[in-house]
N, CA, C and O atoms as a Tinker XYZ file with bonds, in Angstrom:
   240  protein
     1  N     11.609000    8.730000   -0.774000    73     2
     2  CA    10.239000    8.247000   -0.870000    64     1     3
     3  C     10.229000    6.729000   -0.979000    63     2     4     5
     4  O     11.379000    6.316000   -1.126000    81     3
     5  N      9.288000    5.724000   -0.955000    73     3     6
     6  CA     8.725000    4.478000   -0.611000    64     5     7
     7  C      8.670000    4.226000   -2.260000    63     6     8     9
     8  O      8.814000    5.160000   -3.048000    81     7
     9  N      8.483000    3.086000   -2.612000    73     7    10
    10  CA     8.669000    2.810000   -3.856000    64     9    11
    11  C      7.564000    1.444000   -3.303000    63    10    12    13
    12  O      7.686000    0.671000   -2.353000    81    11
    13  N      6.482000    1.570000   -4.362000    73    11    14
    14  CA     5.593000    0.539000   -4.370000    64    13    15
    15  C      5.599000   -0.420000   -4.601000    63    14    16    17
    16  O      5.565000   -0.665000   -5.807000    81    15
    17  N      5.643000   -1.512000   -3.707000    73    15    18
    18  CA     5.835000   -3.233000   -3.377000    64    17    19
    19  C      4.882000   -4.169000   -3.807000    63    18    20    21
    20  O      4.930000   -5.328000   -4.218000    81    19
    21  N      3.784000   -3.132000   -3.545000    73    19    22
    22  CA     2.745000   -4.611000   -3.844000    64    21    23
    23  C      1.742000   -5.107000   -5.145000    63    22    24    25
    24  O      0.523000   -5.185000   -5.294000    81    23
    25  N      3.150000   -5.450000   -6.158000    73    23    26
    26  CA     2.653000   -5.719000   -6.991000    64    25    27
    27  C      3.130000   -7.374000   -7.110000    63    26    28    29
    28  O      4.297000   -7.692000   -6.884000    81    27
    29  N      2.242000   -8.229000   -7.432000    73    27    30
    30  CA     2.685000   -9.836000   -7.663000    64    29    31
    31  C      3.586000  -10.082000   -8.879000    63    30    32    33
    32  O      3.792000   -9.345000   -9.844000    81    31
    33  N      4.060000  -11.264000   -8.603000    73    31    34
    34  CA     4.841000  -11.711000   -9.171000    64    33    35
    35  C      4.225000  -11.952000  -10.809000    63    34    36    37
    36  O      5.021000  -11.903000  -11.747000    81    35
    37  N      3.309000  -12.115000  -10.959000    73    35    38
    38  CA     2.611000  -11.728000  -12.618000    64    37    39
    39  C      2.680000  -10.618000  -13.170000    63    38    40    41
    40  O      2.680000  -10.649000  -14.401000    81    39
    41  N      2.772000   -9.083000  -12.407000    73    39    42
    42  CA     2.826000   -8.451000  -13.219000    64    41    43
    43  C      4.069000   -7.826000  -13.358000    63    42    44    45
    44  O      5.088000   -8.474000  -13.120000    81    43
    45  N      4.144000   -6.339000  -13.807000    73    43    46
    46  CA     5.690000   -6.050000  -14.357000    64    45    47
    47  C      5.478000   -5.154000  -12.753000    63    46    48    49
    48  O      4.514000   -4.870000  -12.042000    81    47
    49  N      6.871000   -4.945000  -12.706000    73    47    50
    50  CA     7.279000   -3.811000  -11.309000    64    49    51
    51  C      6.481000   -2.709000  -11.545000    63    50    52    53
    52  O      6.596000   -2.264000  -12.687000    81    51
    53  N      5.670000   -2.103000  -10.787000    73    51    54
    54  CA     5.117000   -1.032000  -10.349000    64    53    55
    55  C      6.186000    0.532000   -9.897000    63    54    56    57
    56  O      6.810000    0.754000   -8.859000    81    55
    57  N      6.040000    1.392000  -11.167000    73    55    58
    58  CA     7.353000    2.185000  -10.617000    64    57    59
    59  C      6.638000    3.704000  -10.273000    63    58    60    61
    60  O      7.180000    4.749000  -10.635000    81    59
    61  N      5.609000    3.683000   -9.677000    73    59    62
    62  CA     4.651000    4.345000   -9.101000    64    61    63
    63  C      5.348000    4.308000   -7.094000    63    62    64    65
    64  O      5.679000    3.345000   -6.402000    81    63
    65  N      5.312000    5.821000   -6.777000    73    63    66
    66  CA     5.485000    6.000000   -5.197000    64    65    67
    67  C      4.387000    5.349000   -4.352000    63    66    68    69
    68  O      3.162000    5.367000   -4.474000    81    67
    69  N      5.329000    4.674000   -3.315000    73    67    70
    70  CA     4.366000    4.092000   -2.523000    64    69    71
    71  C      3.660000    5.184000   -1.446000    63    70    72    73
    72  O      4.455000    5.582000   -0.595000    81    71
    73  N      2.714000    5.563000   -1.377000    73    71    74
    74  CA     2.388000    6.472000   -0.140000    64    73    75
    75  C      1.214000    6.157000    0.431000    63    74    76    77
    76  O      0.509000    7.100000    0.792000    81    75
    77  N      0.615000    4.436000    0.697000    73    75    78
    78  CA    -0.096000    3.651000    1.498000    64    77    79
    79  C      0.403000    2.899000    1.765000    63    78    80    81
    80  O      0.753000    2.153000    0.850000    81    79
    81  N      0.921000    2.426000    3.573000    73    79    82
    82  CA     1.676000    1.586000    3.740000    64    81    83
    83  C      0.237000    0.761000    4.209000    63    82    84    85
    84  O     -0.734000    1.467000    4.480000    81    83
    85  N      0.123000   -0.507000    4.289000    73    83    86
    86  CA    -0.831000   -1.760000    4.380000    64    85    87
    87  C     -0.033000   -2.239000    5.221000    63    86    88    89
    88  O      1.173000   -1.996000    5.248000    81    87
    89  N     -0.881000   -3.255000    6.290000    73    87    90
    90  CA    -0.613000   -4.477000    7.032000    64    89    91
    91  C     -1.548000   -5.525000    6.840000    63    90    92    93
    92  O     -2.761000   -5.444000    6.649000    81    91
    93  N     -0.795000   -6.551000    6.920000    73    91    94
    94  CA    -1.902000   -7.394000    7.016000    64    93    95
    95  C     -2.062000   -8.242000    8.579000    63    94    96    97
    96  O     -1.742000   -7.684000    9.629000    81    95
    97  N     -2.589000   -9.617000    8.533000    73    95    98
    98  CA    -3.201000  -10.198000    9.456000    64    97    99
    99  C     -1.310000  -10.688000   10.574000    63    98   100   101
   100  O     -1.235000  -10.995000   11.764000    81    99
   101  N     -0.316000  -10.578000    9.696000    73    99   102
   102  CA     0.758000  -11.198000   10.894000    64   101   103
   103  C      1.627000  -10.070000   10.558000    63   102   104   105
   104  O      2.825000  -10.328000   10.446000    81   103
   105  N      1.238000   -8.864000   10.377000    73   103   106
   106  CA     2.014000   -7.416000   11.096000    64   105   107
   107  C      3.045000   -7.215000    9.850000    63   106   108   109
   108  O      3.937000   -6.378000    9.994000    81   107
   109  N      2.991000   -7.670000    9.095000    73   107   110
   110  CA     3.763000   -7.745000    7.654000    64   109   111
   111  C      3.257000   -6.214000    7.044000    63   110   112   113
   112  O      2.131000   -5.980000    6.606000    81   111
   113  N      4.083000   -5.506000    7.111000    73   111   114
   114  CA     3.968000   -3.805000    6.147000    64   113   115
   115  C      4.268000   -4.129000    5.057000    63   114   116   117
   116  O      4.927000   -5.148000    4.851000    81   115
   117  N      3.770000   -3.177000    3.923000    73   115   118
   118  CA     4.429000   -2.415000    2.759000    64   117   119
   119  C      3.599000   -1.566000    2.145000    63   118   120   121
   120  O      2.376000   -1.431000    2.090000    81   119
   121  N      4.552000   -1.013000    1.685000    73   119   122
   122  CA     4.166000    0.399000    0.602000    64   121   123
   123  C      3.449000   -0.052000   -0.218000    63   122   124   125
   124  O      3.347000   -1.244000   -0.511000    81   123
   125  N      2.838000    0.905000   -0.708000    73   123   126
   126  CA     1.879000    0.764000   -1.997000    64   125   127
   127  C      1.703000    2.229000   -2.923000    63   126   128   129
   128  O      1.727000    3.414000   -2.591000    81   127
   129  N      1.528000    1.579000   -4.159000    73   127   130
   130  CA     0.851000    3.308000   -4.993000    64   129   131
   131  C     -1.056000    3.208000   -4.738000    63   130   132   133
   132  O     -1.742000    2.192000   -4.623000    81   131
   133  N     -1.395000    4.352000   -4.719000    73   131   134
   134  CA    -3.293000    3.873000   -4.115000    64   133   135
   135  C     -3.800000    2.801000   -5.089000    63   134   136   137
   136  O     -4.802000    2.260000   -4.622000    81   135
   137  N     -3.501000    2.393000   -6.092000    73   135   138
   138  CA    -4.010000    1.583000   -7.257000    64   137   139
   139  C     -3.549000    0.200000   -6.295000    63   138   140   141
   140  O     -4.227000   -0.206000   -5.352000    81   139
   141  N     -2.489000   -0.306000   -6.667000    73   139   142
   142  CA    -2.075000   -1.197000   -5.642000    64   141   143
   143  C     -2.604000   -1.461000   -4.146000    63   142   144   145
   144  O     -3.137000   -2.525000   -3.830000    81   143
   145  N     -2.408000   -0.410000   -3.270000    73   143   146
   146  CA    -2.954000   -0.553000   -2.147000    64   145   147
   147  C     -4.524000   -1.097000   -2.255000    63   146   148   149
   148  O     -4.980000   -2.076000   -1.666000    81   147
   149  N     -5.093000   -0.377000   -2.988000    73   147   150
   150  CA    -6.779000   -0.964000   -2.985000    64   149   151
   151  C     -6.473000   -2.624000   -3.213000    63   150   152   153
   152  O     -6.987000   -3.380000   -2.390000    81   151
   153  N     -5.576000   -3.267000   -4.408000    73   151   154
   154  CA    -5.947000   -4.143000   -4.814000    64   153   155
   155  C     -5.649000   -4.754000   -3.476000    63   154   156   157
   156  O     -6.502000   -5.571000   -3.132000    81   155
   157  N     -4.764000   -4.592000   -2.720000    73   155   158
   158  CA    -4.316000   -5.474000   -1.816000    64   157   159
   159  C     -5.284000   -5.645000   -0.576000    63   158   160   161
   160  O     -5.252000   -6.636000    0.153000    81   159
   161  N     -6.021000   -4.735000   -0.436000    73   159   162
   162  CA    -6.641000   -4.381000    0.828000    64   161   163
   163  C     -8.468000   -5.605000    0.436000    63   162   164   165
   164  O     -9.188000   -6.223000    1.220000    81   163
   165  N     -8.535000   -5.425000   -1.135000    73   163   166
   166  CA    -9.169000   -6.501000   -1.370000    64   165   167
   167  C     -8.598000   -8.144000   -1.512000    63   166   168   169
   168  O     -9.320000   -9.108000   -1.769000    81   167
   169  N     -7.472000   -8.173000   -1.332000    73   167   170
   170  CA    -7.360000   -9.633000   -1.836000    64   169   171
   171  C     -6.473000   -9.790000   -0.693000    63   170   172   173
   172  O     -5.757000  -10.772000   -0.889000    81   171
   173  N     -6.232000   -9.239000    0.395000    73   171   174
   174  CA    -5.415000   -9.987000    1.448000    64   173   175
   175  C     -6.008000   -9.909000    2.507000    63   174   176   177
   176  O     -6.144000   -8.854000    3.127000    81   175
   177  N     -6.475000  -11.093000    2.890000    73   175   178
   178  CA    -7.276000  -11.329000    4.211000    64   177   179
   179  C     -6.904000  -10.794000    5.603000    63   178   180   181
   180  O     -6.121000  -11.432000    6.306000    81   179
   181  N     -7.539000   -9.440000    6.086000    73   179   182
   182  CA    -7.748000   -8.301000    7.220000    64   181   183
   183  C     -6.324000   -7.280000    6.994000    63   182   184   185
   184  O     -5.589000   -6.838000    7.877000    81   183
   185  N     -6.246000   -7.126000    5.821000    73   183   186
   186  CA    -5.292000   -6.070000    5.288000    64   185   187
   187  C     -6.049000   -4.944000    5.332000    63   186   188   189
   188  O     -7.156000   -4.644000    4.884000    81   187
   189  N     -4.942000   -4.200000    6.174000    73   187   190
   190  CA    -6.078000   -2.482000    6.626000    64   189   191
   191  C     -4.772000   -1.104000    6.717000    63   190   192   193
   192  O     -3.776000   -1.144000    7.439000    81   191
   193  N     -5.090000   -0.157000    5.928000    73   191   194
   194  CA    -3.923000    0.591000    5.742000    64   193   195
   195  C     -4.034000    1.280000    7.469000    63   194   196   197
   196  O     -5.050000    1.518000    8.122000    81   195
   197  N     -2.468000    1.478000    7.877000    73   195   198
   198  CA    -1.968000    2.113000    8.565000    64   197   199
   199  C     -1.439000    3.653000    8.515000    63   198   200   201
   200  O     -1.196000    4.449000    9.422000    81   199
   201  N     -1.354000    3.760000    7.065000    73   199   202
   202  CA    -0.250000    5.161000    6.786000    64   201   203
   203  C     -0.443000    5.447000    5.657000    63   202   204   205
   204  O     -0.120000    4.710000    4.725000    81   203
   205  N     -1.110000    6.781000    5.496000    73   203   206
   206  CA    -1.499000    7.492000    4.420000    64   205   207
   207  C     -0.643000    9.000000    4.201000    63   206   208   209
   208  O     -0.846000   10.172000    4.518000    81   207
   209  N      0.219000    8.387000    3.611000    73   207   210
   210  CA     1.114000   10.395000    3.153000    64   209   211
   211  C      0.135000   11.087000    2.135000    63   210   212   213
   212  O      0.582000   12.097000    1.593000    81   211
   213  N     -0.979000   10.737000    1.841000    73   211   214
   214  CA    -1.631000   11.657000    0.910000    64   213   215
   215  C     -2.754000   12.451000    1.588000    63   214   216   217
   216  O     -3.498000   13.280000    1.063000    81   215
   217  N     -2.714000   11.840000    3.442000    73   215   218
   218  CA    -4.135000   12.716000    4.206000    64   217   219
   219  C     -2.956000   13.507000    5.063000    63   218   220   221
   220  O     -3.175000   14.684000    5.352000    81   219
   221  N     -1.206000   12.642000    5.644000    73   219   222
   222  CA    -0.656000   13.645000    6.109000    64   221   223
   223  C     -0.325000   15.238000    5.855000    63   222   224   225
   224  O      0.044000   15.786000    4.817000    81   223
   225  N     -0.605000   15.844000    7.272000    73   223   226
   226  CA    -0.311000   17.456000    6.907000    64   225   227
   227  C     -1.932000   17.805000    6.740000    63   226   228   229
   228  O     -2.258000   18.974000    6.946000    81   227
   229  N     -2.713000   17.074000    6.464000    73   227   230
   230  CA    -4.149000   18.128000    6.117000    64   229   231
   231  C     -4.278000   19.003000    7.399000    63   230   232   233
   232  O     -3.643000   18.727000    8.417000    81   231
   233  N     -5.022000   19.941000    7.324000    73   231   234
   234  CA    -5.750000   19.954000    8.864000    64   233   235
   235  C     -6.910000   20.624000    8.508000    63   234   236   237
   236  O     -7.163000   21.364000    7.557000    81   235
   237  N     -7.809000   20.084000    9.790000    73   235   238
   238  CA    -9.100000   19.963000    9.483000    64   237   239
   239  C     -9.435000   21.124000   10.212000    63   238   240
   240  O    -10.605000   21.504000   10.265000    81   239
């Protein structure tokens, strides 16, 4: 499993699974836990998730 990246350098390591991978504006990935991912998707300019393991497998 993905181990969640996007936490800044202020806070402590995030030891929560990443299972939202994010991009942002120059194609730069990473994992995230959904807490993280939100923050990032607000504070990084045209950061838009790509990859969600928590909708993979549904079917509609």
């Amino acid at each position: 499993m993905n181990a969640c990246i996007l936490t800044t350098a202020d806070q402590p390591h995030c030891t929560r699974t990443g299972v939202v991978e994010v991009v942002d504006l120059s194609g730069q990935r990473a994992w995230g836990c959904p807490t993280h991912a939100i923050r990032a998707l607000r504070t990084v300019e045209g950061a838009r998730i790509v990859r969600d393991l928590r909708k993979e497998g549904e079917q509609r």
